[in-house]
N, C-alpha and C positions, 0 to 999 in steps of 0.2 A: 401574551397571557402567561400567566406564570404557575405552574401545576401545582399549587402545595393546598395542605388541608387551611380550613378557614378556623379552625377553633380545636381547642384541645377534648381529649373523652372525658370529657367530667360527666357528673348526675344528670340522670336521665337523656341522656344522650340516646336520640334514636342512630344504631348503628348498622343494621340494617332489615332489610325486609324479604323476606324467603316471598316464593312464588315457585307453584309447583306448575311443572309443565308436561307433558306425553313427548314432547321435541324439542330440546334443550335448546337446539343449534338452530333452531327456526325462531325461537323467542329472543333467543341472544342476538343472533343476526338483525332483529325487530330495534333490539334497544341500540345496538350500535350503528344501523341505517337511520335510523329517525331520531333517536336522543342524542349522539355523539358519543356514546359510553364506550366508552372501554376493559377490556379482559384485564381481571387483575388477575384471576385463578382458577386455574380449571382441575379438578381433583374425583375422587370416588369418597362417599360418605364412608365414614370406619362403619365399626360394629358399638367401636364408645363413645360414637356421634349420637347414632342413629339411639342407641340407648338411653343417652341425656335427654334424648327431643321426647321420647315415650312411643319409640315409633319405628321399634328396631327391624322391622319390613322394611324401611330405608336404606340398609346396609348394603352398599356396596354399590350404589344408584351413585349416577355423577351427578357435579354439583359446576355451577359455573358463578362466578364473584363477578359482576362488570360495578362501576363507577366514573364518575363524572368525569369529562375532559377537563374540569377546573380542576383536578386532582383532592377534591372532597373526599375524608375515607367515610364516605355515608357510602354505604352498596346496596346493590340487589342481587341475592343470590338465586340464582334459577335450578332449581331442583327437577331430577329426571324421576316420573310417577307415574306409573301405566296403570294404574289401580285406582284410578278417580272416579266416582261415582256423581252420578247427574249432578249439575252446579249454572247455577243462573246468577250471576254476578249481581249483587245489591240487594240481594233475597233470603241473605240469608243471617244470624247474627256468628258474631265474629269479625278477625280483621275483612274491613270493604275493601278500601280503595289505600293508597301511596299518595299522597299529597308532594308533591314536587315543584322547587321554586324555580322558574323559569327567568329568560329575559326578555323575550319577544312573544308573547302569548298570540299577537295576532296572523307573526312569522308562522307559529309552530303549527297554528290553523292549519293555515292553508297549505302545510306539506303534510300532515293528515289526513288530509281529503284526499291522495293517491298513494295510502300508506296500506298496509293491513289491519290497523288500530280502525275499530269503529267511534265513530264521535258518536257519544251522546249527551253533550251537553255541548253550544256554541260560548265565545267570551262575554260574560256575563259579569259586573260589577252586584258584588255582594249589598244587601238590603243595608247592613250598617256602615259600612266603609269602602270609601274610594281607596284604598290603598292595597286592595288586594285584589287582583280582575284574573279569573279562571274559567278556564274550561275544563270537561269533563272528557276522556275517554276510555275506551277496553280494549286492552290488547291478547295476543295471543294464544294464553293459556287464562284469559278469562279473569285476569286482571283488572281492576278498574284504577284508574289514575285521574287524579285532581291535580291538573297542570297550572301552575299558578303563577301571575307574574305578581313580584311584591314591589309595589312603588313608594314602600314608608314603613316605616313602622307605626304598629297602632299606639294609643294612649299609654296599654297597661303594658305590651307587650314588645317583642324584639321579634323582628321579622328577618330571614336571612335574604337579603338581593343576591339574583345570580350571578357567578362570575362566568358561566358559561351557559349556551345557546340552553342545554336543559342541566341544571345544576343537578343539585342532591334534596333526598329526600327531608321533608322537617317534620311534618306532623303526617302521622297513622291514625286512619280515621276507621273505629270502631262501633260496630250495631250493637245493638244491648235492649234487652227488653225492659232494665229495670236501669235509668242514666245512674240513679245517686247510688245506687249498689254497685255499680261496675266505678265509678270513681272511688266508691271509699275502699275498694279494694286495692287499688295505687297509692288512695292518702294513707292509710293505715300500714298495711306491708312494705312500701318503698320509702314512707314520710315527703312524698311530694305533695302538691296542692291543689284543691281544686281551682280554674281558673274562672272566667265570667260565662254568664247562662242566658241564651238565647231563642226565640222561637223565630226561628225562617220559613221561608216556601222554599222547598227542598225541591229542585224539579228531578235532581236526578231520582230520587227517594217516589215521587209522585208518579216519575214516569216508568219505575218499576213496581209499583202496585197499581197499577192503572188507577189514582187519584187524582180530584180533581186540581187544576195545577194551582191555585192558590191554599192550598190544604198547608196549616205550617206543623213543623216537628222542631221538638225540646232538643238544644245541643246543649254540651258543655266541653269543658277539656280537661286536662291535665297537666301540669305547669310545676315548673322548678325556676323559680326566681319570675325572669323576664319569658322567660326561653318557653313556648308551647311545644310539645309534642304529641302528646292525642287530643283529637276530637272525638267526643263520646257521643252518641247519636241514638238517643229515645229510636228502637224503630217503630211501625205499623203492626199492629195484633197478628196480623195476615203473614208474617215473619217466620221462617221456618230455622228450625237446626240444620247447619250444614251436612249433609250425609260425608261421611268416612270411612275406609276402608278400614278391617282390622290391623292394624300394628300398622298403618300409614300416616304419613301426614293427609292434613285435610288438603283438597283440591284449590285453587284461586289463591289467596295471598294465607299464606300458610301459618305465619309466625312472625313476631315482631323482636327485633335483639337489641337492647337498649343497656347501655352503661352504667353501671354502678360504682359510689366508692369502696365500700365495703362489702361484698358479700354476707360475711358473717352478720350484719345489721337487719337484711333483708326477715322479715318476719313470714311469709306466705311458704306453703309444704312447697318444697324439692320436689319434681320428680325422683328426681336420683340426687349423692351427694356432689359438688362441685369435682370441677375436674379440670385437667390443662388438655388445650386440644393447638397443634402446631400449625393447622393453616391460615387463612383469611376467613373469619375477622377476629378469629380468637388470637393468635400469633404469640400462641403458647402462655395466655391469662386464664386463669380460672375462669368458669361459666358454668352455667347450671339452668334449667329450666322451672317456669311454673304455670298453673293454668288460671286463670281469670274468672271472673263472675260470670261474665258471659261466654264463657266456656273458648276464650283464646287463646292460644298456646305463647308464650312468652321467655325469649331467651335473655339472660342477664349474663354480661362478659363485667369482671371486675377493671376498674379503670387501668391498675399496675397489677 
């Protein structure tokens, strides 16, 4: 196999996915025991990180970049956060879960089963298509992950196949108490599109609000051409605001960092103004933050 990235950073490009943890070194160790991932960067947040994110309690916290054995530069960055206030993963709105393309979805099972990850979902083929069969699980730091094997692409869409045992991540899958308000907040501010609208039996969704399991929920997404990167997810009334600590990030999957060509096009407030930051994933581009409809945190890295 050959390590190199499969696509260039163009629009909308999910680039990566923060995850805060209390044990950096025990969640890291989690992705590269059972995913294959690899250390691309291990560092201390500045004070002009932690300031761009709106969460300048951050400063000075390590930060660890792993990524794919197929040398995808999609990451997960594992963020050090002793400050996390009670969090029950799928519970709450905000980013859920990491949707991740796999190759062996029935392999990854069953090294799961003596892993630290809890499964809560078995390989399941989706209600409309044979081409996408996942499973669901939580790791760690209370993470949730949609392990997904892609065997095609769909009708409207471009699906990534993995090049390795757990590739990179594609689509971020977001709660939201209002779907068409949290998407027109991306079609509007970024000029992406909204994609197709679906009602499933969501079991992960079901078996986190103890519903009954044929109960279905509104999804939709977000889409730049072919290319999906959020699932937007109508949640359950019963849905809480994440708790968070002052000047922290939130607890479970923190932030989502996605590509842009322009900055300056970007129409949604700035935390702060744009700024160059020299580690991974920024590697000295402009970035800057914003916050969402549904109140999630969101990092844009300019493509050049």
């Amino acid at each position: 196999m050959t390590s190199q990235d499969c696509r260039t950073d163009g629009e909308g490009r999910i680039k990566c996915a923060t995850v805060c943890a209390t044990d950096v070194t025990v969640v890291a160790s989690s992705y590269s025991d059972y995913f294959g991932y690899k250390f691309i960067e291990d560092s201390i947040v500045s004070q002009q990180q932690a300031t761009h994110w709106g969460a300048t309690g951050m400063a000075g916290k390590r930060q660890v970049i792993m990524g794919p054995e197929s040398g995808t530069e999609v990451y997960i960055r594992i963020v050090e956060n002793d400050d996390m206030l009670d969090y029950e993963p799928l519970t709450t709105y905000g980013w859920n879960a990491i949707e991740i393309t796999v190759s062996d979805v029935e392999a990854l099972h069953e090294n799961l089963k003596t892993s630290p990850f809890e499964i809560i979902g078995v390989p399941t083929y989706m209600d409309f298509s044979d081409k996408i069969y996942p499973m669901q699980a939580v790791g760690l730091a209370n993470e949730a992950f949609y392990l997904n094997q892609v065997r095609g692409d769909l009708p409207d869409y471009d699906l990534p196949m993995a090049r390795s045992f757990v590739d990179q991540t594609f689509i971020m899958v977001l709660a939201t108490p209002d779907m068409d308000d949290a998407i027109k907040f991306y079609t509007e501010n970024f000029g992406w599109a909204q994609g197709n609208a679906y009602f499933v039996k969501y079991s992960v969704i079901n078996k986190a609000f103890d519903l009954p399991e044929e109960t279905p929920h509104h999804l939709s997404m977000t889409c730049v051409g072919r290319i999906v990167n959020n699932e937007i997810d109508q949640y359950p009334e019963a849905t809480i605001e994440r708790a968070c600590a002052a000047n922290m990030l939130p607890p479970g999957i923190a932030m989502t960092s996605f590509i842009v060509e322009d900055m300056d096009k970007v129409k949604a407030p700035l935390i702060s103004a744009p700024l160059r930051i020299d580690t991974a994933p920024y590697n000295g581009r402009r970035s800057a933050c914003c916050v969402g409809n549904a109140g999630e945190l969101i990092e844009l890295i300019e493509a050049e």
